[in-house]
C-alpha positions as CSV (number, residue, x, y, z in Angstrom):
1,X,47.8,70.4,0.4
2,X,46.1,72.8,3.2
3,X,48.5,73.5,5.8
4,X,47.1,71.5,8.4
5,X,47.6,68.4,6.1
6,X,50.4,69.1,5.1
7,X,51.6,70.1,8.5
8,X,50.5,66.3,10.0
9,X,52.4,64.7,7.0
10,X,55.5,66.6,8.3
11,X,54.7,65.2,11.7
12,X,54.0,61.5,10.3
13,X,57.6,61.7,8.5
14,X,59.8,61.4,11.8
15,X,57.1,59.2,13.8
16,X,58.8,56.7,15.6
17,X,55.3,55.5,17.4
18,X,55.8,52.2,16.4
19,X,58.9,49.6,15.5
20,X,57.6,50.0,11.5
21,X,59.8,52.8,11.8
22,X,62.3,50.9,12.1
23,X,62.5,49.5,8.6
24,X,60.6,52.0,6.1
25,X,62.9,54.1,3.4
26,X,60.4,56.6,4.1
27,X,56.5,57.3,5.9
28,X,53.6,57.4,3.2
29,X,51.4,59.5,4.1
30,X,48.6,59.9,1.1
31,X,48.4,61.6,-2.0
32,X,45.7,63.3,-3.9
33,X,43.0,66.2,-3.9
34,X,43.2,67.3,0.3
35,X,39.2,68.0,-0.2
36,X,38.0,65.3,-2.3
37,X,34.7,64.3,-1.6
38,X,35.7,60.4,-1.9
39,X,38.7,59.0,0.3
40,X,40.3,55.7,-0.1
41,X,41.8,53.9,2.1
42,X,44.6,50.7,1.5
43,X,45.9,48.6,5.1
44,X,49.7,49.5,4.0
45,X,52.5,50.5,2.1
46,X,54.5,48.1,-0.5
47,X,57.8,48.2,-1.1
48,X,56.7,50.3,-4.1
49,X,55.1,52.8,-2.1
50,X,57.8,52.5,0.2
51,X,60.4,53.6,-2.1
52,X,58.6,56.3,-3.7
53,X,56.7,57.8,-0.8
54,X,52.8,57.8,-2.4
55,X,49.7,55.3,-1.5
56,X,49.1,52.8,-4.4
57,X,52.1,53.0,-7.0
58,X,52.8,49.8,-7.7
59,X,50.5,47.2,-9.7
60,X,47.6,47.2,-7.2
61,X,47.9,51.2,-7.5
62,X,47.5,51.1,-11.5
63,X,44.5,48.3,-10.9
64,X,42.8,51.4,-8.8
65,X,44.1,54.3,-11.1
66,X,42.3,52.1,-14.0
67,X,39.2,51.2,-11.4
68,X,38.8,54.8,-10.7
69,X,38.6,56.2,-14.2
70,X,36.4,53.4,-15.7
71,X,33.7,53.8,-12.9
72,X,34.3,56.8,-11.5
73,X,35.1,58.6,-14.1
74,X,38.0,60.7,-12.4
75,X,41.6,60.1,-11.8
76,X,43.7,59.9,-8.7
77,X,44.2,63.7,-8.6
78,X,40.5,63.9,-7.8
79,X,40.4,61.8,-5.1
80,X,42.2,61.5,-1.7
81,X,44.2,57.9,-1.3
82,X,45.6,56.7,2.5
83,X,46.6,54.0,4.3
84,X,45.7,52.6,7.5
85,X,49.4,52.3,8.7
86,X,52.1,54.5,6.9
87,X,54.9,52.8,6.9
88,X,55.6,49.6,5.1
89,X,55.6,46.3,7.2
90,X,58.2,44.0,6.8
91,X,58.0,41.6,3.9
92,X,54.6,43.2,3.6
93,X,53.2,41.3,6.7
94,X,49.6,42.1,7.9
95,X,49.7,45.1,10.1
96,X,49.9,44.3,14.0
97,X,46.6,45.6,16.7
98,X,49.7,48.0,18.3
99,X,51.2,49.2,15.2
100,X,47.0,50.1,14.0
101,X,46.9,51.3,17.3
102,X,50.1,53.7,16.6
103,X,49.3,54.8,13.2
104,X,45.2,55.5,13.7
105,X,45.6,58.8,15.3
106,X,46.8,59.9,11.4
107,X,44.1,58.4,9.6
108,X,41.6,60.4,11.8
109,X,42.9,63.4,11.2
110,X,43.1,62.7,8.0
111,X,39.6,61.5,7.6
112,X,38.8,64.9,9.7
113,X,40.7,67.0,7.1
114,X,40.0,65.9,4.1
115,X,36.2,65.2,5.3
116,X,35.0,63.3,1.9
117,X,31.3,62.7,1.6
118,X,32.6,58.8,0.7
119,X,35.0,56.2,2.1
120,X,35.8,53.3,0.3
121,X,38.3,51.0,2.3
122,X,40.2,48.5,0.0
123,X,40.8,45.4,1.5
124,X,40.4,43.6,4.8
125,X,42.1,45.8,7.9
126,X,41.1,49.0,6.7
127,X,37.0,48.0,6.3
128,X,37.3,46.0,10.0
129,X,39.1,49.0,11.5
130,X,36.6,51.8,10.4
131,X,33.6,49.8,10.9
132,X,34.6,48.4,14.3
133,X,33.6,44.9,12.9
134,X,35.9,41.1,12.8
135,X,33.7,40.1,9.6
136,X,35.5,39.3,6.5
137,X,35.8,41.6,3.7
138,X,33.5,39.4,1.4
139,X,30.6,39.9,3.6
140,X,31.3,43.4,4.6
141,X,31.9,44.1,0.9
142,X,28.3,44.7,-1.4
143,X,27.0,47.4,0.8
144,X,26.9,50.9,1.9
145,X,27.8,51.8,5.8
146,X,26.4,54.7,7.9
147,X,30.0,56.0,9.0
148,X,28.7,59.4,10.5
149,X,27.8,62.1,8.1
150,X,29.5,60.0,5.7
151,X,29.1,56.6,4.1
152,X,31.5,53.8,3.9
153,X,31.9,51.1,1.1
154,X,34.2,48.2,1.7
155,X,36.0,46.7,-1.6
156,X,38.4,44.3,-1.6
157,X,42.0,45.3,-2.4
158,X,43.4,45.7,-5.2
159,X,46.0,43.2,-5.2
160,X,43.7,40.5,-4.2
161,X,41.9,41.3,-7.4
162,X,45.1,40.9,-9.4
163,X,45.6,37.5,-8.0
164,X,41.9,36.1,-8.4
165,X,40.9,37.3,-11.6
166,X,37.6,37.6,-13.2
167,X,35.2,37.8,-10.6
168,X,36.9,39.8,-7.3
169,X,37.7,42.3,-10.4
170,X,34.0,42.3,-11.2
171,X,32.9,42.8,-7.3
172,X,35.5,45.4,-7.4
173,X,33.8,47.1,-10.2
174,X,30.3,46.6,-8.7
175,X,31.6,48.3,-5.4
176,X,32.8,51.6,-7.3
177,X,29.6,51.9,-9.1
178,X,28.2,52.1,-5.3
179,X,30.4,54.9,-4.4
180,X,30.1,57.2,-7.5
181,X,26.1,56.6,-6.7
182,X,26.7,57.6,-3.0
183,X,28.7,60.6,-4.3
184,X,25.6,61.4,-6.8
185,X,23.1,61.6,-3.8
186,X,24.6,63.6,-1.7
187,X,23.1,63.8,2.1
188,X,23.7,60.5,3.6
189,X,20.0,60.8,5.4
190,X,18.9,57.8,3.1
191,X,21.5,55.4,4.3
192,X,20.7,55.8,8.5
193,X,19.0,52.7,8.9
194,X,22.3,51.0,7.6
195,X,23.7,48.4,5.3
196,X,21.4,48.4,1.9
């Protein structure tokens, strides 16, 4: 990890910015390559990620492990993995507007850090958040953002694939081929005029 990540993940580890402090074994902060060219990015920690202190460890993690090798053809150590809050909520509860508000300083530092060509948000908070949007993840899903020099693709999250089987797997799949072509064309020039 390049000092100034790993620097801001020292910082993150005694935040007390908001009451998820409180109740979290430890801060997750993110895991993977700190110059990976795709980013993803979860709404929070589980009590799995809790515990161990990495992004996506628990079944939802080993849907995207497996998501990321089939269509991408890489493995978590390739890419860059985050959350949009870093510590676990409560019973894993949605994420609260202050506690978003708290933890989004991070995640744009991290975005700035890392700077990956590609983000792909998993799941509902993380898609709204980055695109400044209140639509639901199954419209926003299917298409490729402008998110300034870089392009977004919402997906929905992993564990909501594990729960509804067949088909959110197969838009899951659908929405990974998007990104590894986003990460074959390179310049983001062809996606200015938006969604496509």
């Amino acid at each position: 990890m390049p000092i100034a990540l790993a620097e801001l993940a020292v910082t993150a580890s005694t935040c007390t910015l908001c009451r998820l402090a409180e109740g979290r074994t430890q801060v997750v902060f993110g895991t993977g390559d700190p110059h990976a060219d795709l980013l993803f990015i979860g709404e929070g920690p589980g009590a799995e990620e809790d515990r161990q202190g990495l992004p996506f460890v628990g079944r939802s993690g080993q849907l995207l492990d497996r998501l990321i090798a089939e269509e991408l053809g890489m493995t978590r150590d390739e890419v860059y993995i985050a959350n949009v809050v870093k510590c676990r909520p409560p019973d894993n509860r949605d994420p609260l507007p202050d506690e978003i508000t708290a933890c989004r300083p991070y995640l744009e530092a991290q975005l700035d850090l890392v700077d990956p060509r590609v983000v792909v948000t998993l799941g509902k908070f993380a898609g709204q958040l980055l695109l400044g949007s209140k639509t639901g993840i199954t419209k926003l899903r299917g298409h490729v953002y402008p998110f300034g020099d870089r392009v977004l693709i919402p997906t929905l999250h992993p564990a909501y694939a594990l729960r509804g089987g067949g088909e959110p797997l197969a838009q899951m799949r659908a929405d990974f081929v998007r990104a590894k072509q986003a990460l074959a064309e390179g310049p983001t020039s062809n996606v200015a005029g938006g969604a496509r």
